[in-house]
C-alpha positions as CSV (number, residue, x, y, z in Angstrom):
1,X,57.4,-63.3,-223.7
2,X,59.4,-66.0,-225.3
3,X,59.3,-64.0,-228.4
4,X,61.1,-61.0,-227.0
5,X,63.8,-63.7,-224.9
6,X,64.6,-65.2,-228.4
7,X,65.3,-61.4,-229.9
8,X,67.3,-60.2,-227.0
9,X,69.3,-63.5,-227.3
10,X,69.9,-63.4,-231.0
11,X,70.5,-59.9,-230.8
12,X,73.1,-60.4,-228.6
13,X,74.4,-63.4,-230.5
14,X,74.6,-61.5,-233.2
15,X,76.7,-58.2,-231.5
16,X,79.1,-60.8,-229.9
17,X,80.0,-63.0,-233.0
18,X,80.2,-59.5,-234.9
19,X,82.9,-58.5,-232.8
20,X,84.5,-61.7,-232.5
21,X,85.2,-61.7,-236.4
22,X,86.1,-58.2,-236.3
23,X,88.8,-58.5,-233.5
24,X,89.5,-61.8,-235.5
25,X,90.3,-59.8,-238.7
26,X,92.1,-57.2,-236.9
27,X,94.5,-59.9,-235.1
28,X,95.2,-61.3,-238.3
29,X,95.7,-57.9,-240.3
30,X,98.1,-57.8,-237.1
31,X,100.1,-60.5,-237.8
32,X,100.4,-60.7,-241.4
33,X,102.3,-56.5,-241.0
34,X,98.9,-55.0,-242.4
35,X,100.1,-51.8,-240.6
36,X,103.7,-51.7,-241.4
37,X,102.6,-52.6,-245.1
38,X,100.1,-49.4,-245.3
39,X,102.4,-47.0,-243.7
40,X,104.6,-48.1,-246.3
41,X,102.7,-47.9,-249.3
42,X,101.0,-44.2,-247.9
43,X,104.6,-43.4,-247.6
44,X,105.4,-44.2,-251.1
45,X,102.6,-42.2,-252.0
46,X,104.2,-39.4,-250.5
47,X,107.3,-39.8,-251.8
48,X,105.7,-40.1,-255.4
49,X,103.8,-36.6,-254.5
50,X,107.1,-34.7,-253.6
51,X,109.1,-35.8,-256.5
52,X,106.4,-35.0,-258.8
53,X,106.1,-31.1,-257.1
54,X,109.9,-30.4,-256.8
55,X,110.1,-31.9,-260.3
56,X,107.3,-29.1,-261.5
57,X,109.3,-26.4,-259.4
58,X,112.5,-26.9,-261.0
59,X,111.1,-27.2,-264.2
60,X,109.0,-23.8,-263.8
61,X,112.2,-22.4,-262.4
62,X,114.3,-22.6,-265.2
63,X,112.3,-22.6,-268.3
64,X,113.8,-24.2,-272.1
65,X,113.1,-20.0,-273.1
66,X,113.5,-16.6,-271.3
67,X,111.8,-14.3,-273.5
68,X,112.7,-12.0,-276.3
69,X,116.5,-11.7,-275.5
70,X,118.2,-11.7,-278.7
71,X,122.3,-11.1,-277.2
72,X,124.8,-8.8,-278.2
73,X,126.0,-8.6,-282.1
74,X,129.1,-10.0,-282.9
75,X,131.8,-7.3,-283.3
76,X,132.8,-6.3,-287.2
77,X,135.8,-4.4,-286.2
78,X,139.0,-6.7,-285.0
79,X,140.2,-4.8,-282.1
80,X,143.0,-6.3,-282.1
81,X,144.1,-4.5,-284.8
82,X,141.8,-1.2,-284.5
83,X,140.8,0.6,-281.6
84,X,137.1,2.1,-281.6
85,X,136.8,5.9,-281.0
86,X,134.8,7.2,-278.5
């Protein structure tokens, strides 16, 4: 019987002073901003995400090329001078 007494104590020891350190750690994570620093950096993050997206959309959006144009010729005949028949 003392056996079991000693395991139900120490069990229980062991549940309290586990939740004592992990209330501990969350009161100092508290106080030192650990929240406000996170939502911060995840922020960041985000910000880093968009700018890297709308910088692939603009880029696929107007491309260096556009395909096999070649434009008009330049004109041989001054017009200025000669006007083209129809």
């Amino acid at each position: 019987m003392d056996l079991q007494k000693i395991a139900t104590y120490g069990s229980a020891a062991a549940v309290v002073s586990t939740g004592a350190v992990v209330g501990g750690i969350s009161a100092v994570d508290s106080v030192k901003g650990g929240p406000e620093k996170r939502e911060i950096a995840r922020m960041e993050e985000v910000r880093i995400l968009v700018a890297e997206e709308v910088h692939r959309q603009l880029s696929n959006a107007f491309p260096k090329i556009t395909g096999p144009v070649t434009g008009e010729k330049d004109p041989t005949l001054d017009y200025r001078q000669t006007i083209p028949k129809r």
